[in-house]
Structure formats: structure tokens, C-alpha cells
PDB file of N, H, CA, C and O in Angstrom:
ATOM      1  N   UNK A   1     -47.365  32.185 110.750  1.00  0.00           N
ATOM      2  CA  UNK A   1     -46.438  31.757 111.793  1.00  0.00           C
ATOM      3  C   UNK A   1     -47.059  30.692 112.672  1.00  0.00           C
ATOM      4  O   UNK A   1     -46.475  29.696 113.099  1.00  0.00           O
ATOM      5  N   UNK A   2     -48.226  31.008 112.871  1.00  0.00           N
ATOM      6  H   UNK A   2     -48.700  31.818 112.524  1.00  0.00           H
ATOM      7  CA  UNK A   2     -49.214  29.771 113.881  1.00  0.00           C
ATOM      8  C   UNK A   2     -48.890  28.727 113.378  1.00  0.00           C
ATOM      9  O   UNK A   2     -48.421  27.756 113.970  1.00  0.00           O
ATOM     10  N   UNK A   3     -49.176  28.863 111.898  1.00  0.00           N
ATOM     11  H   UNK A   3     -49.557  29.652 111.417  1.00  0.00           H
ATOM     12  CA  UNK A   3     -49.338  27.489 110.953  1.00  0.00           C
ATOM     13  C   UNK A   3     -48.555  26.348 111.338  1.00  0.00           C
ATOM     14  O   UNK A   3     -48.828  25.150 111.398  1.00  0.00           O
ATOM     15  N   UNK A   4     -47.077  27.288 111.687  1.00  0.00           N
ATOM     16  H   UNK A   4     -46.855  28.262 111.637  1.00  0.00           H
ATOM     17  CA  UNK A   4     -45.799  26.319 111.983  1.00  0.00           C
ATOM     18  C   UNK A   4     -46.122  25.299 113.484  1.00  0.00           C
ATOM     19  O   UNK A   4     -45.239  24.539 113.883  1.00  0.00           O
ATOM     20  N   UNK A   5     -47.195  25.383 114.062  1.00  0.00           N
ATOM     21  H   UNK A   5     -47.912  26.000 113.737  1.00  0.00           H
ATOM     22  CA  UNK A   5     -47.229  24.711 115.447  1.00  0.00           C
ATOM     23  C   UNK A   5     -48.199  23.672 115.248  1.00  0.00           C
ATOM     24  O   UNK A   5     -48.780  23.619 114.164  1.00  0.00           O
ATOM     25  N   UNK A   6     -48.456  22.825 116.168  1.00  0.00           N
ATOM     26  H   UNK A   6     -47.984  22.868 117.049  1.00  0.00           H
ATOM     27  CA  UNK A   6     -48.923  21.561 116.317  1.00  0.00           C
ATOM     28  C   UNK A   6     -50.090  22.087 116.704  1.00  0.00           C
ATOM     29  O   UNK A   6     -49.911  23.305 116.679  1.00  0.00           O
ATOM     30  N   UNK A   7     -51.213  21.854 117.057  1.00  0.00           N
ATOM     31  H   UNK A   7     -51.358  20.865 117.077  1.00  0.00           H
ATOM     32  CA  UNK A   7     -52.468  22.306 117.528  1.00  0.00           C
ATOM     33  C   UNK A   7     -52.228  22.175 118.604  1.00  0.00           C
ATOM     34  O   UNK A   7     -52.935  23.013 119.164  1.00  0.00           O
ATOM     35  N   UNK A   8     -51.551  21.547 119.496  1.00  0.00           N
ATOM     36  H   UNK A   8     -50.976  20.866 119.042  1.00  0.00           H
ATOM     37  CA  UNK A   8     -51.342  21.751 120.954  1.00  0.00           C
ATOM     38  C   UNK A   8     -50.679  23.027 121.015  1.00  0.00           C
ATOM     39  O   UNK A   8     -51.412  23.850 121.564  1.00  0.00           O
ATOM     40  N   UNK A   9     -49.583  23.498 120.665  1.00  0.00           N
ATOM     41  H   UNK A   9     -48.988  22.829 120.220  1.00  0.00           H
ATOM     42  CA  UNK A   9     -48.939  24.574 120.774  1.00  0.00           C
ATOM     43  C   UNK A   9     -49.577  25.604 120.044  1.00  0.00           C
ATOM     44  O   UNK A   9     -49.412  26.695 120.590  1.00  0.00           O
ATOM     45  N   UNK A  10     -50.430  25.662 118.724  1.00  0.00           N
ATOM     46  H   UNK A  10     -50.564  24.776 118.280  1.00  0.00           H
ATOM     47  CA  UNK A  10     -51.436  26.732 118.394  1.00  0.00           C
ATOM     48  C   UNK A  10     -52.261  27.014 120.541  1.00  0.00           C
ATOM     49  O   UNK A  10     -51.914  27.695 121.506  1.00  0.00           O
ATOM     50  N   UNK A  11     -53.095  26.281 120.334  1.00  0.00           N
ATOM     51  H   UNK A  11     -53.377  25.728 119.550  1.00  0.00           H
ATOM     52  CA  UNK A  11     -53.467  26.370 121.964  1.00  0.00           C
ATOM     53  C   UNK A  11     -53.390  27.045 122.477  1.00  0.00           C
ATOM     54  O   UNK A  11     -54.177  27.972 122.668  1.00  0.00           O
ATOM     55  N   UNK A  12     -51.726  26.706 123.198  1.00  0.00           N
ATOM     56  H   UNK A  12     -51.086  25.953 123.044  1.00  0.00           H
ATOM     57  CA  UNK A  12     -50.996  27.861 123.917  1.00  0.00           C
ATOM     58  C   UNK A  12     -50.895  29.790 123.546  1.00  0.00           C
ATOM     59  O   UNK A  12     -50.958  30.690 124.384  1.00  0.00           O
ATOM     60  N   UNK A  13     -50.730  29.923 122.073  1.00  0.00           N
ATOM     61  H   UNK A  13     -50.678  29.192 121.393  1.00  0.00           H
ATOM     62  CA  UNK A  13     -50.588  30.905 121.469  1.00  0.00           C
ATOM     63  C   UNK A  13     -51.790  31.823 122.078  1.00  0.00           C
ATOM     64  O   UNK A  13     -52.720  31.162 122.540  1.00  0.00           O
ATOM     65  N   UNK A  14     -51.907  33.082 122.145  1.00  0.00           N
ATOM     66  H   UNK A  14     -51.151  33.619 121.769  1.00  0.00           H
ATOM     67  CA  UNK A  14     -52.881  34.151 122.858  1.00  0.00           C
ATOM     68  C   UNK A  14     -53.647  34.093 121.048  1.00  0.00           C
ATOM     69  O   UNK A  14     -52.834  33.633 120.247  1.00  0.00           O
ATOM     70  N   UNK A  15     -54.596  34.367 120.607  1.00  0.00           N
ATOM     71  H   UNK A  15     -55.256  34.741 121.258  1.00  0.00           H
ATOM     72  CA  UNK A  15     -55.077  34.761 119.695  1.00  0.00           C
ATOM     73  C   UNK A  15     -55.162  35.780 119.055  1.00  0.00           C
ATOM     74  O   UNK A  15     -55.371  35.754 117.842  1.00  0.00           O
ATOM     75  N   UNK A  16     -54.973  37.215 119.943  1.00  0.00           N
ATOM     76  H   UNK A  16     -54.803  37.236 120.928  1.00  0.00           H
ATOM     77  CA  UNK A  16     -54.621  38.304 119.681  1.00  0.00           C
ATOM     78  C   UNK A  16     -54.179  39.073 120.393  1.00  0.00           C
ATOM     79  O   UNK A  16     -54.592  38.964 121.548  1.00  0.00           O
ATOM     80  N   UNK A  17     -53.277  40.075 120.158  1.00  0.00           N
ATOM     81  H   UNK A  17     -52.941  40.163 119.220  1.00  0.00           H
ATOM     82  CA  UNK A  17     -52.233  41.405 120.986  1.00  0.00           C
ATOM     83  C   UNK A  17     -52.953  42.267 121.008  1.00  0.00           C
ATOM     84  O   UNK A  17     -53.182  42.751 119.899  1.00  0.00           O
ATOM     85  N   UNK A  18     -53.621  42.860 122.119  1.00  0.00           N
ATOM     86  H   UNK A  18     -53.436  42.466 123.020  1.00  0.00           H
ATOM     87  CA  UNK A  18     -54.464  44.434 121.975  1.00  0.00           C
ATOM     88  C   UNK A  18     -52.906  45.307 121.949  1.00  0.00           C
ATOM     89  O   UNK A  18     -52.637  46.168 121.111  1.00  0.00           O
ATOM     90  N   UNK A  19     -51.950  44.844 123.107  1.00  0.00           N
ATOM     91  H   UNK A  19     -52.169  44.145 123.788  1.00  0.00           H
ATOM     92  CA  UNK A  19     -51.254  46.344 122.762  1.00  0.00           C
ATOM     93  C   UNK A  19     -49.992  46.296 122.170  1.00  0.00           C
ATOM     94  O   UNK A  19     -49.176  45.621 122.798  1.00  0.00           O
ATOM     95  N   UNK A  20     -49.539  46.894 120.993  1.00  0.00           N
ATOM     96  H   UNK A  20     -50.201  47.442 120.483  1.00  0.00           H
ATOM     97  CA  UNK A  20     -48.594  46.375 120.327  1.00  0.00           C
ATOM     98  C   UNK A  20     -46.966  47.808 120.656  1.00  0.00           C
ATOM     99  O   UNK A  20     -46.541  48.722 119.949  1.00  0.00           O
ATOM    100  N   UNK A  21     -46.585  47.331 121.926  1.00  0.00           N
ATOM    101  H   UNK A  21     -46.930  46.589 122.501  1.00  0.00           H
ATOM    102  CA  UNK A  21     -45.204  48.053 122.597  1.00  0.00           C
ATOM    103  C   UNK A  21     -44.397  46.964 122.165  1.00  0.00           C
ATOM    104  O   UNK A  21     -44.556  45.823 121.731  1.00  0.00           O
ATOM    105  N   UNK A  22     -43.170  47.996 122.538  1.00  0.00           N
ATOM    106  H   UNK A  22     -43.040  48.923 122.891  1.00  0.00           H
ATOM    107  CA  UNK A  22     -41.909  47.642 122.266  1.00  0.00           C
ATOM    108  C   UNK A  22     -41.510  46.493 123.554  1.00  0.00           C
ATOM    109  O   UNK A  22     -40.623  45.648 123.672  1.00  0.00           O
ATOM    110  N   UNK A  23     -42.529  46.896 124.332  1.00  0.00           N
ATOM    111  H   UNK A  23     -43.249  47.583 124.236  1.00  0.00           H
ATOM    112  CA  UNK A  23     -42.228  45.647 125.524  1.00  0.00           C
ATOM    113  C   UNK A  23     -42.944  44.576 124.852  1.00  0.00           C
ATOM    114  O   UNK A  23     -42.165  43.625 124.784  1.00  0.00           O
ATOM    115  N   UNK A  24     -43.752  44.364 124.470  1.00  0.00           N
ATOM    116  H   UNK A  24     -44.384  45.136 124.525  1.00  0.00           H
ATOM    117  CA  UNK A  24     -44.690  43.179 124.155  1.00  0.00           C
ATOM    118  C   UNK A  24     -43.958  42.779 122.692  1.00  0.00           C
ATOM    119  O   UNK A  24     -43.942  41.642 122.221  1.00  0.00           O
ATOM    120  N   UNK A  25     -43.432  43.823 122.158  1.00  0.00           N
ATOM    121  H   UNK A  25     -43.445  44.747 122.540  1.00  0.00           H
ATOM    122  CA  UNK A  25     -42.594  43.255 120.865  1.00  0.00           C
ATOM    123  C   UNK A  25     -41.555  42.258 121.316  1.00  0.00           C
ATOM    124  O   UNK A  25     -41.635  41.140 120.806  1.00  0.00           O
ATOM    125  N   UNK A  26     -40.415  42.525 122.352  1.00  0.00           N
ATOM    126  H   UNK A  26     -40.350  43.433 122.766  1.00  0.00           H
ATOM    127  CA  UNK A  26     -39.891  41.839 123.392  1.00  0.00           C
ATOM    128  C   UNK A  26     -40.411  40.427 123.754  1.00  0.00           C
ATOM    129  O   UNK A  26     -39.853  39.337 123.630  1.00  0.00           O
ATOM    130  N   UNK A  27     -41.512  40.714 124.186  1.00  0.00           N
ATOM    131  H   UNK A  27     -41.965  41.600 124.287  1.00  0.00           H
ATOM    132  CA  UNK A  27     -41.787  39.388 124.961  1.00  0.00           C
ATOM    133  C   UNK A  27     -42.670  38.663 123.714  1.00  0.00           C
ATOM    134  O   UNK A  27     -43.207  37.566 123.865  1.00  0.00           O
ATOM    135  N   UNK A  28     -42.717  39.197 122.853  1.00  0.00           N
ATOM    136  H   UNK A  28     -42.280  40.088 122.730  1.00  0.00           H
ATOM    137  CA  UNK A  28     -43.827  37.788 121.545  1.00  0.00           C
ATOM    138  C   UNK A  28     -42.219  37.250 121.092  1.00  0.00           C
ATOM    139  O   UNK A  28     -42.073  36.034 120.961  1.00  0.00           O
ATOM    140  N   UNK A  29     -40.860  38.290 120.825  1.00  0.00           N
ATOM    141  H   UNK A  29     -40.980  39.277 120.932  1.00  0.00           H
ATOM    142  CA  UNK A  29     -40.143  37.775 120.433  1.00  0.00           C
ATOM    143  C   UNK A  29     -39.623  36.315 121.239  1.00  0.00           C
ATOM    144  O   UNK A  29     -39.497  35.213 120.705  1.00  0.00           O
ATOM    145  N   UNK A  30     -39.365  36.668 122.683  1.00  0.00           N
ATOM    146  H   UNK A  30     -39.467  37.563 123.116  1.00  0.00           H
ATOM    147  CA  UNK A  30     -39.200  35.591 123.251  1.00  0.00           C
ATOM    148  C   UNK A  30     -40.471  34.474 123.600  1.00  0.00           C
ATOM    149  O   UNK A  30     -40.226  33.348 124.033  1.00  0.00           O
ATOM    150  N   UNK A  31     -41.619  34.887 123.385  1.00  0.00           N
ATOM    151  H   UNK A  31     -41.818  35.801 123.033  1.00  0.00           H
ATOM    152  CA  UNK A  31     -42.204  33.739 123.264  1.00  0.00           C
ATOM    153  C   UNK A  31     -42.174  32.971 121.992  1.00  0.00           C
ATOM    154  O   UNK A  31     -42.454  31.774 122.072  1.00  0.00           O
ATOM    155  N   UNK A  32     -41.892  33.450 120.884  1.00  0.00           N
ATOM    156  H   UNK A  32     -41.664  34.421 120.819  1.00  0.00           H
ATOM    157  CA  UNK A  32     -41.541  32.610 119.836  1.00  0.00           C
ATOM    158  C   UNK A  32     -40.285  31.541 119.899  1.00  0.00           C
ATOM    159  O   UNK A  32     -40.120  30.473 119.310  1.00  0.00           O
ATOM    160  N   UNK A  33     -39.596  32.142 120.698  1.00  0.00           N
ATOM    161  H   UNK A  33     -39.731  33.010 121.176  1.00  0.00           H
ATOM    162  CA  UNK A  33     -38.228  31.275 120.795  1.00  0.00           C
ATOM    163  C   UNK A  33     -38.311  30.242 121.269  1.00  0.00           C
ATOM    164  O   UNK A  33     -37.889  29.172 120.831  1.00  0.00           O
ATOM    165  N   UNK A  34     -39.109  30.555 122.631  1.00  0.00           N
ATOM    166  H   UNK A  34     -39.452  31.425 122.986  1.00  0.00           H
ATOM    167  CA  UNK A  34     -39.899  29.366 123.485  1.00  0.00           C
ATOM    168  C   UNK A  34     -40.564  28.795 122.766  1.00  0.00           C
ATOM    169  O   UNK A  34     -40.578  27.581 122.970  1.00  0.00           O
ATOM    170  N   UNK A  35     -41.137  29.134 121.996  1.00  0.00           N
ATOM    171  H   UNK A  35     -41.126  30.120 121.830  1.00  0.00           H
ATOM    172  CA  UNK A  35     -42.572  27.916 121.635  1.00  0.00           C
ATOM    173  C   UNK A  35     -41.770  26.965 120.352  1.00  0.00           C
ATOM    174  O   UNK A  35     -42.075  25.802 120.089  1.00  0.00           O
ATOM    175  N   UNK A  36     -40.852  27.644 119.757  1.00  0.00           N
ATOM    176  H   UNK A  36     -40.604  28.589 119.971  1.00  0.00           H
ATOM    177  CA  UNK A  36     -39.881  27.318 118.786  1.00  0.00           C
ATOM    178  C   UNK A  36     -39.573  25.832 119.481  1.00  0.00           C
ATOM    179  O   UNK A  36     -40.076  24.751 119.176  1.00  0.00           O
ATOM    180  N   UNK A  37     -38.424  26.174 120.682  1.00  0.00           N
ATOM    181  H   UNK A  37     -38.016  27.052 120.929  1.00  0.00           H
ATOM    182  CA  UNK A  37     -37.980  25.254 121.343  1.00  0.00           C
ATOM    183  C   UNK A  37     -39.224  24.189 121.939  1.00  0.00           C
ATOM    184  O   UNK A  37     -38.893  23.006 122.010  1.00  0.00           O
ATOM    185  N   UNK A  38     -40.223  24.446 122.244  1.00  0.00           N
ATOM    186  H   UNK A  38     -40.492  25.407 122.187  1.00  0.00           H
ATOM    187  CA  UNK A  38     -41.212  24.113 122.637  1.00  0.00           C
ATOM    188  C   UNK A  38     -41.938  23.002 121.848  1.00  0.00           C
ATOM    189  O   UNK A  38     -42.571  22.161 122.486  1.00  0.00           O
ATOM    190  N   UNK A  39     -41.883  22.942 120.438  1.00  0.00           N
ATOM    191  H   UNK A  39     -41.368  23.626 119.920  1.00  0.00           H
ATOM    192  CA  UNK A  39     -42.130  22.765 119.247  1.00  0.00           C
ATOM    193  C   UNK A  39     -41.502  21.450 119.060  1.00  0.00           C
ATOM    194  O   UNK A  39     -42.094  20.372 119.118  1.00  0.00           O
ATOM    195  N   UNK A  40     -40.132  21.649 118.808  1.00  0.00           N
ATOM    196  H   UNK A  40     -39.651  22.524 118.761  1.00  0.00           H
ATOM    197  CA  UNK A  40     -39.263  20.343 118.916  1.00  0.00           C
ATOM    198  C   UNK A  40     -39.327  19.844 120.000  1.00  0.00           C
ATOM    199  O   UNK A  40     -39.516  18.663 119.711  1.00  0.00           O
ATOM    200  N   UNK A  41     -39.302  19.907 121.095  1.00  0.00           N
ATOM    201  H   UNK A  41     -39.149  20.867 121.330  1.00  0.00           H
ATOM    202  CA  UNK A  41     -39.825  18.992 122.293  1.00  0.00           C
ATOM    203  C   UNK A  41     -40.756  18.018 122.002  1.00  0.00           C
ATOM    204  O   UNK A  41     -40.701  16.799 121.841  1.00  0.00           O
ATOM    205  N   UNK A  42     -41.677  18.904 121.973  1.00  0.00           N
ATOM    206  H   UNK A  42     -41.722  19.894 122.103  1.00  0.00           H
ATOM    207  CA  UNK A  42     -43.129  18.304 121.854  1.00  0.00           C
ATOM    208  C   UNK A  42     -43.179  16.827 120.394  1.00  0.00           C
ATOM    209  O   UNK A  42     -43.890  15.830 120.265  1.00  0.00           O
ATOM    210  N   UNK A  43     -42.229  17.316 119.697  1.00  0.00           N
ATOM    211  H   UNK A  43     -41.652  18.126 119.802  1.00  0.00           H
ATOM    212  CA  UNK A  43     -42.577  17.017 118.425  1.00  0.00           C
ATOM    213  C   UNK A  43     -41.550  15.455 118.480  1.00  0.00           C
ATOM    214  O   UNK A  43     -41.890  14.594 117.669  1.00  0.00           O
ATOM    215  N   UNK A  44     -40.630  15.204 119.190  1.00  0.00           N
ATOM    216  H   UNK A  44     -40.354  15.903 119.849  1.00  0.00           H
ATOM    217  CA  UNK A  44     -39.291  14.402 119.531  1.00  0.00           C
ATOM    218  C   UNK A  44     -40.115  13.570 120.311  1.00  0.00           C
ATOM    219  O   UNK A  44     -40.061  12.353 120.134  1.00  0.00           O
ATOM    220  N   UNK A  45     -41.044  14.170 121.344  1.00  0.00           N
ATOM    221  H   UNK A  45     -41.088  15.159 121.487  1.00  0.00           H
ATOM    222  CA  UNK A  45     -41.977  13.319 122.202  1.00  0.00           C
ATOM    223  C   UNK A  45     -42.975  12.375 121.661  1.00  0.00           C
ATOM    224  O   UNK A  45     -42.988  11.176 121.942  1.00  0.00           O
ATOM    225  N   UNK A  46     -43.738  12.913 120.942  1.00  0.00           N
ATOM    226  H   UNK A  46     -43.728  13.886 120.714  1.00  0.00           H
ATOM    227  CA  UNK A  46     -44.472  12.354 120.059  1.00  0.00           C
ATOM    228  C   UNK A  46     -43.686  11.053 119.299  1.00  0.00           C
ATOM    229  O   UNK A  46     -43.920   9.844 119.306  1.00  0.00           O
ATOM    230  N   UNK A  47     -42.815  11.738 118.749  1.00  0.00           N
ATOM    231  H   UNK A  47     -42.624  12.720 118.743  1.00  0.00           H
ATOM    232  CA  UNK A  47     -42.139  10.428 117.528  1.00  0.00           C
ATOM    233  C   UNK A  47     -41.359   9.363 118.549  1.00  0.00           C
ATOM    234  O   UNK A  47     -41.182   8.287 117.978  1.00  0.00           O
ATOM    235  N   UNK A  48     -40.790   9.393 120.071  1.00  0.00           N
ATOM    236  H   UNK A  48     -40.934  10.267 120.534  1.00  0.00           H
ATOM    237  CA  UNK A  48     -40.299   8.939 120.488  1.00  0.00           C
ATOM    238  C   UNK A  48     -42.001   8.001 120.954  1.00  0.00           C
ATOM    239  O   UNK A  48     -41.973   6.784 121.142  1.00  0.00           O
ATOM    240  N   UNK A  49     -42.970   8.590 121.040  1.00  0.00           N
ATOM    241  H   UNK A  49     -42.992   9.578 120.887  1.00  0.00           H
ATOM    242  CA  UNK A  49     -44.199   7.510 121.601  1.00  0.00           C
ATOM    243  C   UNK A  49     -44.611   6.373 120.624  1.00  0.00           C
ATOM    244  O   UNK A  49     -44.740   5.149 120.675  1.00  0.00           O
ATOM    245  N   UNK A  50     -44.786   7.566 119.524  1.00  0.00           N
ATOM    246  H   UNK A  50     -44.682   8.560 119.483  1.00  0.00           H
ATOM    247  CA  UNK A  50     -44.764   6.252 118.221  1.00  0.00           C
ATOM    248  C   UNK A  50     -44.275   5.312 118.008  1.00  0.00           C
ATOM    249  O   UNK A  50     -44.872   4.333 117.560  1.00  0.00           O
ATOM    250  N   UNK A  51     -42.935   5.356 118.295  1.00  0.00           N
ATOM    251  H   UNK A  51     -42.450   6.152 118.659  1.00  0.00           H
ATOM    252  CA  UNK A  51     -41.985   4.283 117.802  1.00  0.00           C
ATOM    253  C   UNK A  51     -42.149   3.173 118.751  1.00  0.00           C
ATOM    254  O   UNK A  51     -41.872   2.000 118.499  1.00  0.00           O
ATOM    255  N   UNK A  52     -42.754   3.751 120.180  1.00  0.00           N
ATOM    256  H   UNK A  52     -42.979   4.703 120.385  1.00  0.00           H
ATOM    257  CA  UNK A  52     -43.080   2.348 121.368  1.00  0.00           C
ATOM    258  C   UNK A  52     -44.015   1.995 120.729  1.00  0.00           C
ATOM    259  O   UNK A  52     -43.801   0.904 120.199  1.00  0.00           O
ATOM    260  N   UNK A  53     -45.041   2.434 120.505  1.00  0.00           N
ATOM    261  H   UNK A  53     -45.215   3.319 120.935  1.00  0.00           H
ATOM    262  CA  UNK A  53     -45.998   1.860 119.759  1.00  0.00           C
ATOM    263  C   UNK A  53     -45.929   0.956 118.875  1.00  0.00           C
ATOM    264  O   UNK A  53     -46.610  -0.065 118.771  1.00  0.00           O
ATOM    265  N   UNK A  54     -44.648   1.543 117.883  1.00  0.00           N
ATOM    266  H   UNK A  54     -44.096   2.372 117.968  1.00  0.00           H
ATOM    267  CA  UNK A  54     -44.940   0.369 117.067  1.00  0.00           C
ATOM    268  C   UNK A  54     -44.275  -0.664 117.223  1.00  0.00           C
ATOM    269  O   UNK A  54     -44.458  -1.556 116.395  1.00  0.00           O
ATOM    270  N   UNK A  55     -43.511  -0.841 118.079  1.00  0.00           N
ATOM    271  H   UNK A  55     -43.363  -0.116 118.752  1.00  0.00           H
ATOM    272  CA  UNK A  55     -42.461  -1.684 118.485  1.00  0.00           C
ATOM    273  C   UNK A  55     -42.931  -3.101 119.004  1.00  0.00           C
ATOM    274  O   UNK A  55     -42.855  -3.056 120.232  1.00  0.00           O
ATOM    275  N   UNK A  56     -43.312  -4.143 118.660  1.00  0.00           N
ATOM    276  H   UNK A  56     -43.374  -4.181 117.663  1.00  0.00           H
ATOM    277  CA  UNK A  56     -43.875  -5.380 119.365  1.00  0.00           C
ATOM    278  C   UNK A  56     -43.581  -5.680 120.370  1.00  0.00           C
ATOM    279  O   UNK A  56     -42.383  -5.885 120.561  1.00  0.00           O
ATOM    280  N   UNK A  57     -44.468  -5.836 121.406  1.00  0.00           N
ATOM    281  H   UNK A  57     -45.441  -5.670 121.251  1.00  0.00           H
ATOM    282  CA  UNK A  57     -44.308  -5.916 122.414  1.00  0.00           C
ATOM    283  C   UNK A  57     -43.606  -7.329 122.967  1.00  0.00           C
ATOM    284  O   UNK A  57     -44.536  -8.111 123.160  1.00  0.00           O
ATOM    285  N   UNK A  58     -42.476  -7.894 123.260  1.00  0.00           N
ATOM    286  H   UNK A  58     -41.721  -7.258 123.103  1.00  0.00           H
ATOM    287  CA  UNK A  58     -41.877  -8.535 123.596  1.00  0.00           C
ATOM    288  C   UNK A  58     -41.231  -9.195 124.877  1.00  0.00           C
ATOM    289  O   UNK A  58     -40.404 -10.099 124.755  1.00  0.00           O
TER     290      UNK A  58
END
């Protein structure tokens, strides 16, 4: 699942869950959603920098 993230957003990710509740099942679920959304942000940002980049400066 990490795999799916950018190394910036790996980053963010905790490395490991000591306690595995139904609350924390909860909240990894919604942090996946977030980082999901988080993901394409990041990723739209990037390609939107590139493209200034490559764009001649005029």
C-alpha cells in the first residue's frame, strides 16, 4: 500500500501501528483516504511545475 505514495507522502505515513483497535482501524481508514486525496494533489502539483518548466520562457 506504501508503494502507492510518492516518497514525500511515504514520509508522512507512521511506520508502524503498536495498537491495532477498532478505533485506529477507523482512523488508518481515514488516513488512507486523506493521503489518497493527498496523493493526487501532490501529484497535479508536481506535473503542473513541470510543465512551467518546460515551457520557454517568453
Amino acid at each position: 500500500m506504501a508503494s502507492d505514495y510518492s516518497p514525500y507522502t511515504q514520509s508522512l505515513l507512521p511506520s508502524h501501528r503498536p495498537h491495532q483497535g477498532t478505533a485506529t482501524d477507523s482512523l488508518q481508514r481515514l488516513e488512507e483516504i486523506f493521503l489518497r486525496f493527498w496523493e493526487k494533489r501532490y501529484q497535479r502539483k508536481q506535473a503542473a511545475r513541470n510543465e512551467q518548466q518546460n515551457k520557454p520562457n517568453t
